[in-house]
mmJSON file of the N, C-alpha and C atoms, coordinates in Angstrom:
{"data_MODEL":{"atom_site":{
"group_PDB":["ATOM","ATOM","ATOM","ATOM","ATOM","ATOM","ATOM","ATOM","ATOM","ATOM","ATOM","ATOM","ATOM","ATOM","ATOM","ATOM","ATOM","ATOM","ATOM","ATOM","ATOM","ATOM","ATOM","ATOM","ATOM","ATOM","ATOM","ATOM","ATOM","ATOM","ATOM","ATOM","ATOM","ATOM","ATOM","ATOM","ATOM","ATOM","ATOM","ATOM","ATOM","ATOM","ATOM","ATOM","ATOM","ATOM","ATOM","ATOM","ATOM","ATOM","ATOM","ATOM","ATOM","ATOM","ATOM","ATOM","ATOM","ATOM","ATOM","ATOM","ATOM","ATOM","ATOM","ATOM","ATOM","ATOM","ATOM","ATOM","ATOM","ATOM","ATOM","ATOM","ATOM","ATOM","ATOM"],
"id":[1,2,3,4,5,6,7,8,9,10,11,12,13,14,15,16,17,18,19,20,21,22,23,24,25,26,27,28,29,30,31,32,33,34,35,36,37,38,39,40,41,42,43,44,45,46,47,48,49,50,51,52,53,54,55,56,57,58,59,60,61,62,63,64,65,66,67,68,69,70,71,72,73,74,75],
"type_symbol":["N","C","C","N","C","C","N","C","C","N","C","C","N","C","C","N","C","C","N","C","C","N","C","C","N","C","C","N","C","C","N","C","C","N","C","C","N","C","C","N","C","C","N","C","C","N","C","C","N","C","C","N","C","C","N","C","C","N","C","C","N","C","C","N","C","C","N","C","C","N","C","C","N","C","C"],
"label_atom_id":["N","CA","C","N","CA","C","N","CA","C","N","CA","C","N","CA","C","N","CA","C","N","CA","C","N","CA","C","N","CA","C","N","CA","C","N","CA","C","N","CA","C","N","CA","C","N","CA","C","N","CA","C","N","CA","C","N","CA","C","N","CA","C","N","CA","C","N","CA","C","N","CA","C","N","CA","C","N","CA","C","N","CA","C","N","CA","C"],
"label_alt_id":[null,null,null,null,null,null,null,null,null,null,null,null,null,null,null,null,null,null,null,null,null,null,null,null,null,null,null,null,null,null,null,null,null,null,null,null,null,null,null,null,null,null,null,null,null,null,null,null,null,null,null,null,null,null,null,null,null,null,null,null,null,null,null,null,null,null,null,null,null,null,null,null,null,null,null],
"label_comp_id":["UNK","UNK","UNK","UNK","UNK","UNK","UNK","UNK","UNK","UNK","UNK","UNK","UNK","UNK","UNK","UNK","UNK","UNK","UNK","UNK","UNK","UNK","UNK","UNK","UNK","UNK","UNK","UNK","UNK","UNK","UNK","UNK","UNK","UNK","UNK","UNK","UNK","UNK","UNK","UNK","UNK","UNK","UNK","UNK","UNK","UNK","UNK","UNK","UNK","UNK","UNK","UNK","UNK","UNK","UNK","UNK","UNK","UNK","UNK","UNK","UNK","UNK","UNK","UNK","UNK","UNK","UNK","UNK","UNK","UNK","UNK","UNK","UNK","UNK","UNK"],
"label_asym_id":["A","A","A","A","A","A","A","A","A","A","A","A","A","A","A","A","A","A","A","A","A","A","A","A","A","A","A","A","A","A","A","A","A","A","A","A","A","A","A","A","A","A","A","A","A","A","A","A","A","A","A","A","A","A","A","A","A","A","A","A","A","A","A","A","A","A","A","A","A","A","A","A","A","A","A"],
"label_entity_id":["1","1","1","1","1","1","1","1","1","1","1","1","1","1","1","1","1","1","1","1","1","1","1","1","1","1","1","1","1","1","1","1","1","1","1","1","1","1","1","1","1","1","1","1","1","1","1","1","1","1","1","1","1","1","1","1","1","1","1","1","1","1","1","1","1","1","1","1","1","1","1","1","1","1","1"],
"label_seq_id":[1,1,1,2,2,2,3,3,3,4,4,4,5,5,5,6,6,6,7,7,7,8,8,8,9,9,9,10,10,10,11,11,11,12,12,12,13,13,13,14,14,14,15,15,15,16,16,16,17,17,17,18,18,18,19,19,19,20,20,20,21,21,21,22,22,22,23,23,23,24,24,24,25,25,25],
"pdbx_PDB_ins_code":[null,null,null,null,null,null,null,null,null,null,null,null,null,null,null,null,null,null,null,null,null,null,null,null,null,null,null,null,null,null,null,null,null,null,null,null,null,null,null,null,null,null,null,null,null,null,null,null,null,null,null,null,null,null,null,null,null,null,null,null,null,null,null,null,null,null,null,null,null,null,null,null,null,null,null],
"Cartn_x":[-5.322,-6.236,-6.352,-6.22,-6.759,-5.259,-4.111,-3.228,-2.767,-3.546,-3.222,-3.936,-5.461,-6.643,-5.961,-5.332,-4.461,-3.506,-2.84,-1.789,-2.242,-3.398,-4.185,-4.36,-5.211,-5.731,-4.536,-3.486,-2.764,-1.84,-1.563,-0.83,-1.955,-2.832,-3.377,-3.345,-3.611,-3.327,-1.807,-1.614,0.312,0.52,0.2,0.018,-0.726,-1.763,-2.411,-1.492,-1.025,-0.202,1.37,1.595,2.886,2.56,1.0,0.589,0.65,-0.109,-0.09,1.213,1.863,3.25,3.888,4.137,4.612,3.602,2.548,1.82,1.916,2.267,2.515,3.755,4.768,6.004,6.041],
"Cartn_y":[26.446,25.351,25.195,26.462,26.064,25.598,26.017,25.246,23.722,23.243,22.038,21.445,22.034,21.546,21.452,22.69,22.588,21.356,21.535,20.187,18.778,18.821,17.498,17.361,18.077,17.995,18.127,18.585,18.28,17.295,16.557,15.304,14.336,13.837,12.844,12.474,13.49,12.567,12.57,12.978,12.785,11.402,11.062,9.916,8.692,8.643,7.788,7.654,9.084,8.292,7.959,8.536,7.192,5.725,5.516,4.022,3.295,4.229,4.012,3.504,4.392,3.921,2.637,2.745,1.468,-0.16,0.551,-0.946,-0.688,-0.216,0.287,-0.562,-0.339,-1.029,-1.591],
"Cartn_z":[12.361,12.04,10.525,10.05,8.453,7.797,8.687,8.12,7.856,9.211,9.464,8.163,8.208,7.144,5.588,5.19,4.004,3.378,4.981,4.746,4.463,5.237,5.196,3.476,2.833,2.066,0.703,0.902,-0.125,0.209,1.709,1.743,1.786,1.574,1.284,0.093,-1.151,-2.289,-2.888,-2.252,-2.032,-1.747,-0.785,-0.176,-0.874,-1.007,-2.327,-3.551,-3.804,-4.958,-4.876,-3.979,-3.65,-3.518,-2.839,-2.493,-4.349,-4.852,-6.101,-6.872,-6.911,-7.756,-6.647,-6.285,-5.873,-5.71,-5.626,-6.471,-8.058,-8.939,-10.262,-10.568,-9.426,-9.848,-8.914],
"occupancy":[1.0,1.0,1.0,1.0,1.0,1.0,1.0,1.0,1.0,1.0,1.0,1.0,1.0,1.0,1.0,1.0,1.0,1.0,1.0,1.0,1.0,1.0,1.0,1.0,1.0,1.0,1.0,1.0,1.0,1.0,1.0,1.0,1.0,1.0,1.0,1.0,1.0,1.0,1.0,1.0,1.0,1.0,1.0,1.0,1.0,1.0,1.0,1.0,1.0,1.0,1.0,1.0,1.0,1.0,1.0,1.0,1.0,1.0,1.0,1.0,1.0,1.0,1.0,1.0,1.0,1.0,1.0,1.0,1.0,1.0,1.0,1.0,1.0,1.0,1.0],
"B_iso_or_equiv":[0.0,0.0,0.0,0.0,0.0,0.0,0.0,0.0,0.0,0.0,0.0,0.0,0.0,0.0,0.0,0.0,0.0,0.0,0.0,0.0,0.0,0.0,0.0,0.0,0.0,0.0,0.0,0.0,0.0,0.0,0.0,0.0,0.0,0.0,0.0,0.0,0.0,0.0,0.0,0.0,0.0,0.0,0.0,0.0,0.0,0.0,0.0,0.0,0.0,0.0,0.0,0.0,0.0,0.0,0.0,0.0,0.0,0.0,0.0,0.0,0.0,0.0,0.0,0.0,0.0,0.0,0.0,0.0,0.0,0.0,0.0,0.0,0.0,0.0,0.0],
"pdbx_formal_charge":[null,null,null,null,null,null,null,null,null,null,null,null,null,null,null,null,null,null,null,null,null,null,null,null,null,null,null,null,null,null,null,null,null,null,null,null,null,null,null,null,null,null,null,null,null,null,null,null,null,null,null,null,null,null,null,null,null,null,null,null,null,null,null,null,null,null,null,null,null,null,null,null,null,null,null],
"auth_seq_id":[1,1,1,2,2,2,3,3,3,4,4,4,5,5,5,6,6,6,7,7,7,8,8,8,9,9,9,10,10,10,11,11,11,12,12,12,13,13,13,14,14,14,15,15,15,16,16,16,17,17,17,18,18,18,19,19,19,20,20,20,21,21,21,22,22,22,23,23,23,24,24,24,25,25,25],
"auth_comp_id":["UNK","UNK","UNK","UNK","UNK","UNK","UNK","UNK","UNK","UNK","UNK","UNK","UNK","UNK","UNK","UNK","UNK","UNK","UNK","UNK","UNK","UNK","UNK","UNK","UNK","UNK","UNK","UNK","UNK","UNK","UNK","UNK","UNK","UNK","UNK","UNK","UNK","UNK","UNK","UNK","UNK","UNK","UNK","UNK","UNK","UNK","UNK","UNK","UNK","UNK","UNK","UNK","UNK","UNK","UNK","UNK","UNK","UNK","UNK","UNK","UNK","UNK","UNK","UNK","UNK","UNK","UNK","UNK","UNK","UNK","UNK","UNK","UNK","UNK","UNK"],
"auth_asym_id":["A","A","A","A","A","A","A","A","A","A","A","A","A","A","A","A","A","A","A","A","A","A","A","A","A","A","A","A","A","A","A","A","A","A","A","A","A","A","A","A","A","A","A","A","A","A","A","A","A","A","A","A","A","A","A","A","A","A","A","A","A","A","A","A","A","A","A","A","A","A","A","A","A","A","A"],
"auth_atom_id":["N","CA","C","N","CA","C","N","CA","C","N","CA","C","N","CA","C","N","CA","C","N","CA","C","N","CA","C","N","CA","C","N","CA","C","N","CA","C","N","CA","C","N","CA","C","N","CA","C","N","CA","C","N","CA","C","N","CA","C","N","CA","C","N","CA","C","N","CA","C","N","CA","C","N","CA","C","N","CA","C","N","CA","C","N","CA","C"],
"pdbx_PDB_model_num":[1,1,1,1,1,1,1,1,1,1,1,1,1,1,1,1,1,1,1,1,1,1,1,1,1,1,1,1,1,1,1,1,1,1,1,1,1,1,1,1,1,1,1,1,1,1,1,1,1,1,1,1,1,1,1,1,1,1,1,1,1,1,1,1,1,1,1,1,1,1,1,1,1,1,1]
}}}
């Protein structure tokens, strides 16, 4: 469980900032 929780929490702003750069470019 706390793995899943980990993953979450470091692919979300993973995720935001891919959304990011590509509204960037």
């Amino acid at each position: 469980m706390i793995k899943y929780f980990i993953a979450w929490l470091l692919g979300v702003p993973a995720f935001l900032l891919i959304i990011i750069y590509f509204f960037m470019h």
